[in-house]
C-alpha positions, 0 to 999 in steps of 0.5 A: 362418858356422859359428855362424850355421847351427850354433845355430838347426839345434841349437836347433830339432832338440832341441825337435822331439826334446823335443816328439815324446817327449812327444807319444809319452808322451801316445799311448803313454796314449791306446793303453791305450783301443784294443779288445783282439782276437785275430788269425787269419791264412789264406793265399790262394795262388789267390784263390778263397777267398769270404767266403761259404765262410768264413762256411758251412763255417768248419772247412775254413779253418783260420786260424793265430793270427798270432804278430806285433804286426804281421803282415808278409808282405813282396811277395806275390802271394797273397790273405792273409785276416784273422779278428778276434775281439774277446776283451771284448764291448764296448758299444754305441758305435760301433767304428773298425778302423784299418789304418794302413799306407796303401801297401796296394792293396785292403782289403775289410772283411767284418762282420757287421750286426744279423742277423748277414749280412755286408757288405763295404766296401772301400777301398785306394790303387786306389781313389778316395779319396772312397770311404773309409769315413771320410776319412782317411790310413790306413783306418778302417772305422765298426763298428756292434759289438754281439756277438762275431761275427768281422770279416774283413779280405781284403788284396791287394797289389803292395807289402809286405803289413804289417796294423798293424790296431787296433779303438778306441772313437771317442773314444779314437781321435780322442784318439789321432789327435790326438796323433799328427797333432802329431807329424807336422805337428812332424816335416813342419815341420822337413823344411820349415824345413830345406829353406828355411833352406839354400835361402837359404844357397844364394842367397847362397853359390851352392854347388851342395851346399846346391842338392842338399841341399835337393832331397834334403830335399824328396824325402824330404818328399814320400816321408813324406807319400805313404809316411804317407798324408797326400799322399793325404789332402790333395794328390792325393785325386782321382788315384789313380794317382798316389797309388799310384804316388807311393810308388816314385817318391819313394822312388828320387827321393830315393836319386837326389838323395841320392847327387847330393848326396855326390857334390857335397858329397864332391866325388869328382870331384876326389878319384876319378876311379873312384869318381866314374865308379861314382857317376855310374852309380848315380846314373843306375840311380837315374833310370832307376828313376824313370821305371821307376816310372811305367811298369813294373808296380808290383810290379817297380819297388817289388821294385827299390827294396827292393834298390837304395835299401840299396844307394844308402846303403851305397854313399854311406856307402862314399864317406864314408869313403874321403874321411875317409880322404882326411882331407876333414873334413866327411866325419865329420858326413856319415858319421855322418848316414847310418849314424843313418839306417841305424840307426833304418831297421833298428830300425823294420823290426825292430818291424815284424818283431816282433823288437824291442818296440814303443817311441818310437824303433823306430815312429817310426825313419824319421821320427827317423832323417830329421831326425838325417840332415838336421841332421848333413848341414846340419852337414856342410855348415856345417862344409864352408862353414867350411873352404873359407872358411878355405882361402880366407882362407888362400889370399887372405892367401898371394896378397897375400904373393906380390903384395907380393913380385912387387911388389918383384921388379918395382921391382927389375928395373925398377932392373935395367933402368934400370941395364941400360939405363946400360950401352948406349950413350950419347952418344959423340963420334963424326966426320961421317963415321959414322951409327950407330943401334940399338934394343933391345927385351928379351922380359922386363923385361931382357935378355940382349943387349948391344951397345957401341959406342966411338970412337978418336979418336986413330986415327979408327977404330970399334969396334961390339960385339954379343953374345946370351946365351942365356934370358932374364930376370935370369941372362941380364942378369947374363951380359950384365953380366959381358960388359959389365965385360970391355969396359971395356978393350976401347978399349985393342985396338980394332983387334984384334977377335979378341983381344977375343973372346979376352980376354971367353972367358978373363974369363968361362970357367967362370961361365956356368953352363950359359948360352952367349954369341954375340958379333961384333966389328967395326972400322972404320978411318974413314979407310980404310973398311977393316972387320975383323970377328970372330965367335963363332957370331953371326949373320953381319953383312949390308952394304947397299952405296950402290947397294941391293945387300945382301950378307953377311959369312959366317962360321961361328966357334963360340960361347963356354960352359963346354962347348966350346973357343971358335972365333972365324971372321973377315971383312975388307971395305970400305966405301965412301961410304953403305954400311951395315953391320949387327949383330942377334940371331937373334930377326930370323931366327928370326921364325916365322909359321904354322911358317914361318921368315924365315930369312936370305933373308927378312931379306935381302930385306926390307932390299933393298926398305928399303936407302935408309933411314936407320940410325934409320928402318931400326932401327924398320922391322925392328922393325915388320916382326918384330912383323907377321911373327910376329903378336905384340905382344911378341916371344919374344927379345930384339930387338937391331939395331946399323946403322952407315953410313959416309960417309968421312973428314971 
């Protein structure tokens, strides 16, 4: 990307510089034919000087020698008067007086005919352009000059009151003109190009910044060419309100999408919360100053622009350097780019003052400055494409690493799942008698419940074992298969269902690791009935009796960590022929729905309108029934439910 965008913008702006040198050498040749003059400056504070008493009683005016190339009276309200008295007397050619500062208001020329009586020809950007002298962007008056009678020039103003004012010979101007027109068209040539070069990069990268830049570079363009005249000349000849107008407009229309365009490309939203709350109020002064200069008087709207739109560069430049100090990279080219604005701004103000000399870089300073700014903003831009590029690429190749190693993570609990799944019950050899079913559902992959079921056929006796482990996941299923290991022996005390609870609190006490494990035993002597039950904090067994009655095995105990000495609470009943008895997790009772909790009384009731079922279709219908009560799909515990039905001795 970087080369791609680089090379062309390269390529192009040392050309363009290579070519306005040397269209400036040429009319640096071409301004040796211009008419030497001397300039006389009067000072108008009320306006009521009239050519007439300037021309009967010249000594009550006292016109000072002007000490400026270009005399500069920034915003005044006062009439300034000019005197031009031509040191050589020239030729009978025909003369043209050039005043080439298009913003001025009003223009009137005072010159002498053949008998020596004075007309006035007038023109400005208050008038219609038709009205010129000769159709042009700046004001060129025809001179019909055969003595060395004096020309005066009124100028009155609501902009700055510049009169870079110069007398030629036809010939030499047109020469002159020529030359410097190819440097405009160069320099309104490469504002387009850039405007549509990076408005196609914004067609294929969809970034918002290469959007503002190229509204930025189209503000500018049109600032140019109204600040330059040529917007009069050849887009609004016949609107000259706008045309006086245009000059504030475009100027604060591009500050606004200037700094629009540093919040984007800076992105100090992210980076500052306050500086983007700053940003965001100067960029709505900003608008506001754009509609202002279509309704406010004119004076106040351009005396606004002078004092904000500094402001607005100082400003962006702040905000540059606070996200190179953030080590944003781009943020080198886009500094860069506005302090060579600032520079080349300052130096033409600086010749405008006289303070500095004449020379390529100092009259032409917007104009140079612009198109450095514009090509370092667009390498900004580059240079900003190419990192985040880079930071994807490199976030796309960290993704595929993760992927690859979620992937093995996941072959490696659906192993552990497999393995986990190994370990509940299988097919055991159970007696006529006896009716068991389960059903287990783990939250994540695997799970932290166990259940176990064995069957003594020596003593026709049944052991039926359930125990939760708190969290979920890997840790919880390790906890679990700990538990597992220590139920290998457990066939050896079937009948001792406190003793189990004790020998799996000594097996594990001190590996738990902060987990804790609730665990029930029951056991059932088949030819009996007789059921003794051993919990350690889990919930209570529940037995649905032959005749629908529900009931619960209560009992309180306390569940086995690291933390606390174990308390194991017991339970005797008897079963008859078809009771049902029950194990499961607090996933049951603990269901929520809207903040409600189903609780044991809710339990409790639902297996009273279901005490006929089956233990397998019973499994399914309180699994069935948590997932409708909670509205979820996949629940937030692990499921467990173990129901054994007991039918009597064979």
């Amino acid at each position: 990307m970087k080369q791609k965008v680089s090379k062309p913008i390269i390529i192009l702006f040392f050309l363009s510089i290579l070519s306005l040198s040397a269209a400036y050498a040429s009319r640096a040749e071409a301004l040796q034919g211009s008419v030497p003059f001397n300039t006389g400056i009067l000072k108008d504070p009320s306006g009521t000087v009239h050519i007439d008493g300037l021309i009967s009683v010249p000594s009550a005016y006292k016109f000072m020698p002007s000490k400026d190339d270009i005399p500069n009276f920034g915003y005044t309200s006062s009439v300034i008067w000019f005197k031009l008295d031509m040191k050589d007397k020239p030729d009978n050619e025909d003369l043209l007086l050039v005043v080439n500062y298009p913003p001025l208001d009003s223009i009137d020329l005072y010159y002498p005919d053949d008998q020596g009586n004075y007309k006035v020809k007038t023109t400005g950007d208050l008038y219609p352009f038709s009205q010129r002298d000769i159709p042009h962007r700046n004001y060129i008056f025809n001179i019909h000059q055969k003595n060395r009678l004096p020309l005066f020039i009124k100028v009155k103003s609501e902009s700055q009151i510049q009169m870079p004012v110069s007398l030629w010979h036809s010939s030499t101007f047109y020469a002159h003109d020529r030359i410097e027109n190819l440097i405009f068209g160069m320099y309104f040539g490469i504002l387009i190009i850039m405007a549509m070069y990076n408005f196609f990069i914004y067609i294929s990268t969809k970034e918002n910044a290469y959007a503002f830049y190229v509204l930025y570079v189209l503000s500018m363009l049109f600032f140019q060419l109204s600040q330059s005249g040529f917007a009069y000349e050849f887009l609004w000849p016949r609107h000259q309100w706008w045309a006086n107008r245009s000059h504030p407009f475009w100027t604060a229309t591009a500050a606004f999408w200037g700094i629009i365009f540093g919040i984007s490309f800076l992105n100090i939203k992210n980076a500052s919360r306050m500086l983007f709350l700053a940003a965001c109020g100067m960029s709505s002064i900003l608008f506001v100053l754009i509609i202002a200069s279509l309704t406010v008087p004119y004076h106040l709207s351009v005396q606004t622009n002078t004092v904000l739109v500094p402001l607005n560069i100082i400003f962006i430049v702040s905000l540059g350097f606070y996200m190179m100090y953030r080590r944003f990279r781009p943020a080198r080219f886009f500094i860069m780019a506005w302090l060579v604005y600032m520079v080349f701004i300052i130096a033409h103000a600086l010749n405008r003052s006289g303070l500095i000399p004449r020379s390529f870089i100092s009259e032409y300073g917007p104009y140079i400055g612009s198109v450095i700014e514009i090509t370092l903003l667009a390498f900004a831009l580059a240079d900003r494409i190419n990192i985040i590029k880079a930071e994807k690429e490199e976030a796309d190749r960290t993704l595929l690493i993760k992927q690859k190693e979620q992937e093995a993570i996941n072959r490696e609990l659906l192993l552990a799942r497999k393995i986990q799944e190994s370990l509940l019950p299988g097919r055991i050899p159970l007696p006529p008698g006896i009716d068991i079913a389960y059903k287990y559902v783990p939250t994540s992959t695997i799970g932290g419940d166990f259940i176990d079921i064995h069957y003594r056929e020596s003593m026709n006796d049944l052991g039926l074992f359930i125990c939760d482990v708190s969290g979920h996941g890997v840790p919880a299923a390790l906890t679990a298969s700990m538990v597992k290991i220590v139920m290998n022996m457990w066939g050896e005390k079937l009948d001792d269902p406190v003793a189990i609870l004790h020998m799996i609190d000594t097996s594990i006490k001190n590996k738990l690791a902060g987990n804790f494990i609730t665990a029930q035993v029951c056991h059932l002597n088949i030819n009996t009935g007789a059921l003794f039950i051993a919990s350690a904090g889990h919930p209570s067994s529940i037995l649905i009796r032959n005749d629908g009655t529900v009931e619960q095995c209560l009992m309180r105990g306390r569940f086995i960590s690291d933390a606390f000495e174990t308390k194991i609470s017991t339970c005797k009943k008897s079963l008859n022929h078809g009771d049902k008895i029950l194990l499961y997790s607090d996933c049951i009772i603990e269901a929520q729905s809207n903040g409600e909790l189903l609780g044991d009384c809710g339990f409790l009731e639902f297996l009273g309108r279901n005490a006929d079922l089956a233990p397998d279709p019973l499994c399914r219908a309180v699994y069935d029934f948590i997932r409708s009560f909670t509205g979820l799909e996949n629940l937030e515990d692990d499921f467990t439910i173990l129901i054994a039905q007991y039918r009597g001795p064979e």
